[in-house]
C-alpha positions in Angstrom: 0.0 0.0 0.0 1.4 3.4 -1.0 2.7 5.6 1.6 2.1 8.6 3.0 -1.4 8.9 1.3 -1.5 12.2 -0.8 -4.7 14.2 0.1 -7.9 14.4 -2.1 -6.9 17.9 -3.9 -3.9 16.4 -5.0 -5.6 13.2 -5.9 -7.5 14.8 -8.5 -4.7 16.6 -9.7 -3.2 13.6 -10.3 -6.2 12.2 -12.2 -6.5 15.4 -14.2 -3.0 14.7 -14.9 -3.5 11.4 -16.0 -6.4 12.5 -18.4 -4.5 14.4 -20.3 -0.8 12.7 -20.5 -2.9 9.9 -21.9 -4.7 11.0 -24.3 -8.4 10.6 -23.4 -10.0 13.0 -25.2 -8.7 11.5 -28.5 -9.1 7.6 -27.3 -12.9 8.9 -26.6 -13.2 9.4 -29.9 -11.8 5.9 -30.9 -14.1 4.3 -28.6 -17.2 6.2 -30.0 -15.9 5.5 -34.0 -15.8 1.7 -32.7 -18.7 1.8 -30.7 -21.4 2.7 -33.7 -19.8 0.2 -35.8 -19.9 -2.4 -32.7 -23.3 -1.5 -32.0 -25.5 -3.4 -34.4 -24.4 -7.0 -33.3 -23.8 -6.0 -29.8 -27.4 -5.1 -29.4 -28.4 -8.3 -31.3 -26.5 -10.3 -29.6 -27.6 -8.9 -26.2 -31.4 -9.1 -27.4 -30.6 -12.5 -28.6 -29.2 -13.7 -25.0 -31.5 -11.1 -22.7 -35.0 -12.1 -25.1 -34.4 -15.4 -24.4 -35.5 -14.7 -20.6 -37.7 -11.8 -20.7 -39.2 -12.0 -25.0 -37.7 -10.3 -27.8 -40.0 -7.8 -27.9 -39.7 -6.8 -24.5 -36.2 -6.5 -24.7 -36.6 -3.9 -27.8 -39.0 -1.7 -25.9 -36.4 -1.8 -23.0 -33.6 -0.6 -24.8 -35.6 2.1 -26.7 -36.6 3.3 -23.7 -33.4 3.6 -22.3 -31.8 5.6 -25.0 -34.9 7.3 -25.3 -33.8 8.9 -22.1 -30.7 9.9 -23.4 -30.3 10.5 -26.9 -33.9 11.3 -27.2 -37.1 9.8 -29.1 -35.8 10.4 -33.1 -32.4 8.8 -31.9 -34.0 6.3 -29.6 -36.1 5.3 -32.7 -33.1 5.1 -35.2 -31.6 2.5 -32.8 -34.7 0.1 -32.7 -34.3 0.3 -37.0 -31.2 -0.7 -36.3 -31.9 -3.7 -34.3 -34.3 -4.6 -36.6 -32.0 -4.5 -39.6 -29.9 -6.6 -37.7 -32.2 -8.8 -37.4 -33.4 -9.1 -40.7 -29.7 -9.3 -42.3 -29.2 -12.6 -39.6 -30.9 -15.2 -42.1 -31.5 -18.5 -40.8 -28.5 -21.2 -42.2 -30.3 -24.5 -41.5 -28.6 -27.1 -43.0 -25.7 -25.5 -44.0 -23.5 -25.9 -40.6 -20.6 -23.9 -41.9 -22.5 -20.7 -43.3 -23.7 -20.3 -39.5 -20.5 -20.5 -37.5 -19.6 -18.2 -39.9 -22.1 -16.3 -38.6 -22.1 -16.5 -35.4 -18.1 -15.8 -34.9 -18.9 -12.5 -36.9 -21.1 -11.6 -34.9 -19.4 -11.7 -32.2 -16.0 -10.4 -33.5 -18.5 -7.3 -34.2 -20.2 -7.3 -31.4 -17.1 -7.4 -28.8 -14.9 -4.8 -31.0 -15.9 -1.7 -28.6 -14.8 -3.8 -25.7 -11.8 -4.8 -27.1 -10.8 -1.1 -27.9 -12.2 -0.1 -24.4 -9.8 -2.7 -23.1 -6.9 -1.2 -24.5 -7.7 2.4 -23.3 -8.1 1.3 -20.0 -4.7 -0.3 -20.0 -3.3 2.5 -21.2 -4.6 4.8 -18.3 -3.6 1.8 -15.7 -0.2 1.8 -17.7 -0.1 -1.9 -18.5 -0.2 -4.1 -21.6 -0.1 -7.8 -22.5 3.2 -9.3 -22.7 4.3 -9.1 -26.4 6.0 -12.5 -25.8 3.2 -14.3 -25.0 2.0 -14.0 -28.6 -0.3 -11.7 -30.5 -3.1 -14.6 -31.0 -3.0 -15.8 -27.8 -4.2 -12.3 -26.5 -6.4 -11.1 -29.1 -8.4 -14.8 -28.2 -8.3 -13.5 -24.6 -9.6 -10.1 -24.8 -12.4 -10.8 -27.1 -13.4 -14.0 -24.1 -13.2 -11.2 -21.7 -15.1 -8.9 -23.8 -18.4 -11.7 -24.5 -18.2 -12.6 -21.1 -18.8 -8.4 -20.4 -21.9 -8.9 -23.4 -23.1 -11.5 -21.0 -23.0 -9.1 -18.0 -24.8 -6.5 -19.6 -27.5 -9.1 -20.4 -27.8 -10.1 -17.2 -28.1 -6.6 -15.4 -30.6 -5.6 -18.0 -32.8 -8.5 -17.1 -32.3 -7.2 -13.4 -32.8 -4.0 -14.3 -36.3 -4.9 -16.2 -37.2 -7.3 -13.1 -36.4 -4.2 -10.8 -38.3 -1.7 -12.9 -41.4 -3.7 -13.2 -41.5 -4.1 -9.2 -40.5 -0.6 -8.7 -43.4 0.4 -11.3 -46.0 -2.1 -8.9 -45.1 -0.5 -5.5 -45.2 3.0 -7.1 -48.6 2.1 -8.2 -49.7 0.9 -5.1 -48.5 3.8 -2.9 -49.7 6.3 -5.6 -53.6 4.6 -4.4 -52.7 4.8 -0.4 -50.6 8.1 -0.5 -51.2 10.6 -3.1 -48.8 12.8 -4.1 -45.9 10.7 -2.8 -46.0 7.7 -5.0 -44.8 9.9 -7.7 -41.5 10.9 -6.3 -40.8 7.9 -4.6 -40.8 6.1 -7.7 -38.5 8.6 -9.2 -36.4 8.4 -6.4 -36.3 4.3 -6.5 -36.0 4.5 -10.6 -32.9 6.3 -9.6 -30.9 4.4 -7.1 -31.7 1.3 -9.2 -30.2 2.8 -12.1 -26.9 3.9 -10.2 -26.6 0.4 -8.9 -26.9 -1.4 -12.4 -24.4 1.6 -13.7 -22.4 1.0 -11.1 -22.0 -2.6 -11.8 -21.4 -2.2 -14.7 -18.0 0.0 -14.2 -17.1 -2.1 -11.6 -17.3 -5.2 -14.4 -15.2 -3.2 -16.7 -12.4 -2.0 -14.7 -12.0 -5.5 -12.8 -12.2 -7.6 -15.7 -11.4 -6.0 -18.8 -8.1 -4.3 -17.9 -4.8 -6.7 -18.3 -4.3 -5.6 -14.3 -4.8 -7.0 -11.0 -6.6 -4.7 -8.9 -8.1 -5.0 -4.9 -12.0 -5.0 -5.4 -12.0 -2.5 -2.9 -10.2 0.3 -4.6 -12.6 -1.0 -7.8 -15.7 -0.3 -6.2 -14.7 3.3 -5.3 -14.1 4.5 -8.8 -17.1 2.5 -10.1 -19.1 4.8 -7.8 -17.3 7.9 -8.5 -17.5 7.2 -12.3 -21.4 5.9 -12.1 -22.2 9.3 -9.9 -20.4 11.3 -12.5 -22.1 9.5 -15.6 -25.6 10.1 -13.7 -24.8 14.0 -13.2 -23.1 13.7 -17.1 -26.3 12.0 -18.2 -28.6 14.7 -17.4 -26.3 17.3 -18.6 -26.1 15.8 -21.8 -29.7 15.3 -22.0 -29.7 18.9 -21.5 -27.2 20.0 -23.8 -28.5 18.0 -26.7 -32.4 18.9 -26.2 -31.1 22.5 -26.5 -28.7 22.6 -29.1 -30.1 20.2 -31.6 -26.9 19.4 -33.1 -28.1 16.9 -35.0 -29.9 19.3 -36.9 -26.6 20.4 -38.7 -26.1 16.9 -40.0 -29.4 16.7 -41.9 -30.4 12.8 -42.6 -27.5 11.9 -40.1 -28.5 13.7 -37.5 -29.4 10.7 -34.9 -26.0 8.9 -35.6 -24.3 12.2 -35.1 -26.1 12.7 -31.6 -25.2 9.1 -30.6 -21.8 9.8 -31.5 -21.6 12.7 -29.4 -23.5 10.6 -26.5 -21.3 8.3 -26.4 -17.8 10.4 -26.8 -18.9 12.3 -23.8 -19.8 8.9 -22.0 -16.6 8.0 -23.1 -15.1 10.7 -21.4 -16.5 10.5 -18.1 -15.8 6.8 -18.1 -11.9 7.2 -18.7 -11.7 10.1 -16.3 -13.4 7.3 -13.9 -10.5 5.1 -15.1 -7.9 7.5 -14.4 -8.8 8.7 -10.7 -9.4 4.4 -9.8 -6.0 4.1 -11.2 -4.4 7.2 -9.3 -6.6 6.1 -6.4 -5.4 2.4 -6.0 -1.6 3.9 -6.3 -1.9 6.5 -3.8 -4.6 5.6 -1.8 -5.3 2.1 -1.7 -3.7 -1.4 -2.5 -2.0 -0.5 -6.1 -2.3 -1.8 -9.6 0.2 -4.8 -10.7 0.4 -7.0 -14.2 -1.7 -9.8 -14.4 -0.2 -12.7 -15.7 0.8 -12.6 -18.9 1.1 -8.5 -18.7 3.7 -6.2 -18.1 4.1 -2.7 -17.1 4.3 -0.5 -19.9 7.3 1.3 -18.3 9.3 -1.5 -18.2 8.4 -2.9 -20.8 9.7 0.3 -22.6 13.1 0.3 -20.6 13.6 -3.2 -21.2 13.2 -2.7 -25.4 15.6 0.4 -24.9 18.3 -1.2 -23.1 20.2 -0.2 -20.7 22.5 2.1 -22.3 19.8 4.3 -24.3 18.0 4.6 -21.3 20.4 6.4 -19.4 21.3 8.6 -22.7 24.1 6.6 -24.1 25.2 4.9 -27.5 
């Protein structure tokens, strides 16, 4: 554990810091160019896996509702034509046993690309990378597993989140019959602290399994919280900014792909900022960050392919 412990101005110094020395305002952009290309399979694939549970059609409604909130209805809608699209391009291969593995690894080589770039940004920010001489294959097979089993995840804590809301909606109801005028905001208020959880489950997922990085769960759940308080206080502002400004407006027939890009670049940004202040955090503050198996610090990694001589400014 690092000591003295720094105090918290200095903390987010660091993290500010960080942000910047690595880059996150252009690996933001990377993740939000890979995420609309990822996005078509990955929302197959999760209403595929969550509609098997909960119905197909459920599922749909669910996730338009969800960007609903924050992209709005016109981009909300574009992304249910993309589901369906994807749907409709996903023709049946009965009988021909090769035509659908085919498909199926495509899809999910599409469908875990985002993760896989999200992986590398985090281990950038945490300032660890897989060992080059373990072989390329070997961990391009591993952060792909990593990033399905993530798809699985978000599955899973959408079929929570469904089961939750449909209670939540129940009690609300019933309270809005005993007590009216509080049933409303209580339900808001619920609605709320359910969505943190899932959110923050979520981050907590991604930083302790995508990353090539051992970290204490302990110094994982406080940046998951900080970053899922941050993306709830981001979400609204957002929200705000793009029911205001309209940008999609300037990009005519392109418009909801344009908003959803920005969504998801600013998303993108409060999630590495996240990244930077758990990684900062577990340094300073808590138990520390080391190489997982088959990963290296990118430090001395770096030294090591220098040498010692060029290292210390010689030769």
């Amino acid at each position: 554990m690092a000591s003295p412990r720094i105090g918290y101005v200095e903390l987010l110094k660091k993290t500010f810091a960080g942000f910047s020395k690595d880059e996150c305002t252009t690996m933001a952009a990377a993740l939000a160019y890979y995420t609309v290309f990822s996005l078509p399979p990955l929302l197959l694939l999760i209403v595929m896996i969550a509609g098997a549970v909960m119905g197909s059609q459920q599922v749909q409604e669910a996730i338009h509702g969800q960007f609903g909130s924050l992209i709005g209805t016109s981009g909300a809608d574009e992304i249910r034509t993309i589901i369906e699209k994807a749907q409709e391009t996903r023709q049946p291969n009965s009988g021909r046993p090769l035509a659908s593995v085919l498909s199926i690894a495509a899809l999910l080589f599409g469908a875990t690309g985002a993760f896989a770039q999200l992986q590398m940004a985090l281990n950038k920010a945490w300032e660890v990378e897989p060992d080059p001489k373990q072989g390329g294959i070997r961990n391009f097979i591993v952060k792909r597993f990593f990033s399905f089993g993530l798809i699985l995840g978000i599955a899973f804590l959408l079929l929570v989140s469904l089961a939750l809301t449909a209670a939540i909606s129940a009690v609300g109801d019933a309270l809005g019959r005993m007590m009216p005028g509080i049933g409303e905001p209580l339900l808001l208020a619920l609605n709320f602290g359910v969505s943190f959880v899932v959110i923050t489950l979520l981050f907590a997922a991604m930083f302790k399994i995508l990353p090539d990085a051992t970290i204490a769960l302990r110094d994982v759940w406080i940046g998951a919280i900080l970053t899922a308080l941050l993306f709830m206080i981001g979400k609204f502002a957002i929200g705000f900014y793009l029911g205001k400004s309209n940008p999609g407006e300037v990009f005519g027939a392109a418009g909801s792909l344009a908003v959803l890009l920005l969504w998801v670049y600013y998303a993108s940004l409060i999630l590495f900022f996240g990244a930077e202040f758990t990684q900062v955090w577990a340094e300073e503050r808590g138990s520390g960050i080391t190489p997982e198996p088959g990963a290296v610090r990118v430090k001395e990694h770096k030294e090591h392919v220098r040498g010692p001589e060029e290292g210390n400014g010689r030769g």
